[in-house]
N, C-alpha and C positions, 0 to 999 in steps of 0.2 A: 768827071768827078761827081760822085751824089755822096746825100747823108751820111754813108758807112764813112766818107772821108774825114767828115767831122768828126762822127764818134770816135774814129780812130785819135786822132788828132785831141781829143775831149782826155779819151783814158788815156794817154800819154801824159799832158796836160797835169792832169788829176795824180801818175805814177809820181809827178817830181815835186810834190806839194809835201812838203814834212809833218804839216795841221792835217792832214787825212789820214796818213801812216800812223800817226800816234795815238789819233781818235780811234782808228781802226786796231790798234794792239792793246789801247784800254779797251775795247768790246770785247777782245780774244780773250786779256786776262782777265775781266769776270765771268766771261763767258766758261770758262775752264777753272776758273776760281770758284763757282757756283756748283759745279759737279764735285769736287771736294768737300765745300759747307754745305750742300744740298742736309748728309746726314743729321747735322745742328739742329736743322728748321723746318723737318721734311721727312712723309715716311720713305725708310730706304728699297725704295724701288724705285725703276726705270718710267714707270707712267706718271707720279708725283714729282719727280725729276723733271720732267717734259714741262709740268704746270708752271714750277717754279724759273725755270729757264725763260719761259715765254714772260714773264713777268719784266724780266730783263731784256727782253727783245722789246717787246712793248710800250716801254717807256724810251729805250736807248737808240730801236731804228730810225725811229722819225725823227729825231734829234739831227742824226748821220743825214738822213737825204735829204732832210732841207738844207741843213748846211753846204750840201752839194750842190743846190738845185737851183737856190731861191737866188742868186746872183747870177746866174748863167749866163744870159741874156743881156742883161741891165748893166753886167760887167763890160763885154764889147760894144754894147751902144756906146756909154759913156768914155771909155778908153780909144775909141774910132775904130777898132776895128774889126767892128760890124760890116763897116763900109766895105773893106777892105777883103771880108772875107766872101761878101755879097757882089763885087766886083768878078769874081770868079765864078765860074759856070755852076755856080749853086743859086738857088731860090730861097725864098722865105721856107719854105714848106720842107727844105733840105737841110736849114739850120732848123726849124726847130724838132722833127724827128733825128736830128742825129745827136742832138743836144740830150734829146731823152732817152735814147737807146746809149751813147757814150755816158753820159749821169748814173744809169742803172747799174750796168759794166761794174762800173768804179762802187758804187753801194754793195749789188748785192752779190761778187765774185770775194773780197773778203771778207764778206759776213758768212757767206755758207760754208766757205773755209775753215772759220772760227766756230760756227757752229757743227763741225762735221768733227771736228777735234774735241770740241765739249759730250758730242753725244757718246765718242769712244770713251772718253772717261767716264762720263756718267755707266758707259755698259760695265766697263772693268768694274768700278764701285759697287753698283748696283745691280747688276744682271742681268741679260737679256731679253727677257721677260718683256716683251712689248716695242723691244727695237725694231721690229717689222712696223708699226707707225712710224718711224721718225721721219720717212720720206715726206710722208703729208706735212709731218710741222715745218721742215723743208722749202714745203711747196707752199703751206700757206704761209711763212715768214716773208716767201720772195713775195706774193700778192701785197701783202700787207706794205713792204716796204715799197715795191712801186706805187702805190696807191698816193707816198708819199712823193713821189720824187715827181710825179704827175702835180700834184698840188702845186708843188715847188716852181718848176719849170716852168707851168700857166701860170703863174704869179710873177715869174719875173719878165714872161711876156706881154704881164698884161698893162706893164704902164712904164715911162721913162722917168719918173723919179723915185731915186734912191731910199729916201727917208722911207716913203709908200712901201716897196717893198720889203724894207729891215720890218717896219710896223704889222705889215699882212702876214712875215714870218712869222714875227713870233705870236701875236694875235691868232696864227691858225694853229700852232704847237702846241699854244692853252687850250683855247676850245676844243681842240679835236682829242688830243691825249691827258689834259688834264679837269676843264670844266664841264663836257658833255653831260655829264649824270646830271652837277644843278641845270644846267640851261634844260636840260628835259625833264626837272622835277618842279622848277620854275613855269615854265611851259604851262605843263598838268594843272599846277594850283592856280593858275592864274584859268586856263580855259573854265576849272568846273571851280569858280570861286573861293579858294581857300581852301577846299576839302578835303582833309589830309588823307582821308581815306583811299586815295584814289590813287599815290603812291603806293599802297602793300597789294590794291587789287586793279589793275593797269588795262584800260582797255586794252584789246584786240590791237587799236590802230596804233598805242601808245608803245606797244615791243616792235612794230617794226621803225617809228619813231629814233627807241632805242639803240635798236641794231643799224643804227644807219651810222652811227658815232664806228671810224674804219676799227676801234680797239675791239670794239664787240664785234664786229663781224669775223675779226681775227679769230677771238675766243671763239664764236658757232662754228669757226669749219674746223679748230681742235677740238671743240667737242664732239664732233661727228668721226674725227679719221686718227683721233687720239685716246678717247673714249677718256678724257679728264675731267675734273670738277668744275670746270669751267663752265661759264653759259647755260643755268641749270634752266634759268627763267623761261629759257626757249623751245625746252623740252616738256612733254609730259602729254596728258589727256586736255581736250578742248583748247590747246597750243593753234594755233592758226598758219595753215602751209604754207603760206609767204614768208614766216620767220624759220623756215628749214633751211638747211645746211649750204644749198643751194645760194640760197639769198645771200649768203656772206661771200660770192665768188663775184655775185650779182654786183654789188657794195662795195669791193675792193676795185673791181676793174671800172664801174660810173667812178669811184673816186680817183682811177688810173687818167680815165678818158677826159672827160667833162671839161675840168679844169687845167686839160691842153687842148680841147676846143677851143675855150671862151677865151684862154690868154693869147689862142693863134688866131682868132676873129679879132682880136684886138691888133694884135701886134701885124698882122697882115693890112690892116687899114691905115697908120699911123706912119707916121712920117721917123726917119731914122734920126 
C-alpha cells in the first residue's frame, strides 16, 4: 500500500461529504450564472468573460481548498486514527503526499468541470473569439488552487492543536485573498517613511513584493495566455524580468511546495 491508497481513500471520503457537494454546485451555479450576467456588467465577448469569471474563481477557490485541506491531518490525529492508519504499511511521508494529491482530486476535478461548463456557455453567449485561451485559464486556475490546498494541508501538518489551525485558516484566507494589497502598501509607507508617493511609483523590488500575493500571480499568467486587463502593472517598458509571466508559475507552485515542506518537517518530528 503507498500514498495513491490514501488519496484513493481521501476522494472517496471527500464523494460522501454533503458540505463539499453543495459548496461545489454553488461554485457551478455562479460559475454558469456568470456567463448569463456576464452581459449586465461586462463587454460582450469571450476574453472580458474570462476576466470576469476569474474574479469569481479568485475569491471562491481558496475558500473551497482550505476547507478541504486545512483539517486533514489534525482531523485523524485527534479522532486516533492516524494511529491506525500509520500502523499499516504506510509512513508519514505516504500520508502526507496522498492527503495532498487526494485533497486536490476532490478541489480541482469539480471545479474544472464547472468551469468547462461555464466556458461553453459564456462561447454560446458570446463567441468564440478567444476560446483558444481558455485552456491556460484552465491551467492557471488548477495552479492557483493547488497553491491553496498546499497552504492548507502544511497547516494542518504543522501543529496538533485545533484552535491553531481554525485561527492560521482563516488568518491565511485574509491575508492572502483579502489583505495582501494593505499589508504591501503598509509595508512601502512604513520602509520609505510615510511617502505616499511611493504607492503610484513602486520600486522594482516592490512589484515582485506584489506579485508574490498567489491572487496576482494568478492575474500575470492570465495576463500572458489570456491576454486580459488583468495585471497591467507588470507589463510595459522598464517592467523588470523577474515579474514576467513566468514568475507567477514560479509563485503558485513555492506557494504549492513550501508550506508542505515546513508542515511535513514539523509533522515528521512531532509526536502523534
Amino acid at each position: 500500500m503507498t500514498w495513491s491508497d490514501i488519496a484513493y481513500k481521501d476522494v472517496n471520503d471527500a464523494g460522501r461529504s454533503k458540505t463539499i457537494w453543495l459548496l461545489f454546485g454553488l461554485l457551478l451555479v455562479l460559475s454558469v450564472g456568470y456567463a448569463y450576467l456576464h452581459r449586465y456588467v461586462g463587454e460582450e465577448a469571450f476574453s472580458p468573460f474570462i476576466t470576469g469569471l476569474s474574479r469569481i474563481v479568485g475569491v471562491g477557490l481558496p475558500l473551497l481548498a482550505i476547507l478541504l485541506g486545512y483539517k486533514s491531518i489534525i482531523h485523524e490525529r485527534s479522532s486516533g486514527s492516524l494511529l491506525l492508519t500509520l500502523s499499516l504499511p504506510h509512513d508519514r511521508r505516504d500520508l502526507a503526499v496522498g492527503t495532498f494529491v487526494g485533497r486536490s482530486l476532490v478541489l480541482l476535478v469539480p471545479t474544472l468541470v464547472a468551469l468547462v461548463v461555464a466556458g461553453a456557455a459564456g462561447a454560446a453567449f458570446y463567441g468564440t473569439d478567444g476560446l483558444a485561451t481558455y485552456p491556460w485559464f484552465l491551467f492557471a486556475t488548477a495552479l492557483y488552487g493547488l497553491s491553496f490546498v498546499g497552504i492548507a494541508v502544511g497547516l494542518s501538518m504543522s501543529t496538533t492543536v485545533d484552535r491553531w489551525v481554525t485561527f492560521g485558516a482563516l488568518g491565511g484566507y485574509l491575508l492572502l485573498v483579502t489583505f495582501w494589497e494593505a499589508f504591501h502598501s503598509v509595508t512601502l509607507l512604513l520602509l520609505h517613511r510615510f511617502d505616499f508617493t511611493v504607492l503610484t511609483d513602486l520600486p522594482d523590488w516592490a512589484l515582485l513584493f506584489r506579485l508574490v500575493e498567489p491572487w496576482q500571480a494568478y492575474n500575470r499568467l492570465l495576463r500572458f495566455g489570456v491576454d486580459t486587463s488583468l495585471a497591467s502593472r507588470y507589463v510595459g517598458d522598464g517592467v523588470p524580468v523577474y515579474v514576467d509571466w513566468w514568475m507567477g508559475i514560479v509563485l503558485l507552485v513555492a506557494w504549492t511546495c513550501v508550506p508542505l515542506a515546513l508542515g511535513f518537517y514539523r509533522f515528521s518530528r512531532s509526536d502523534l
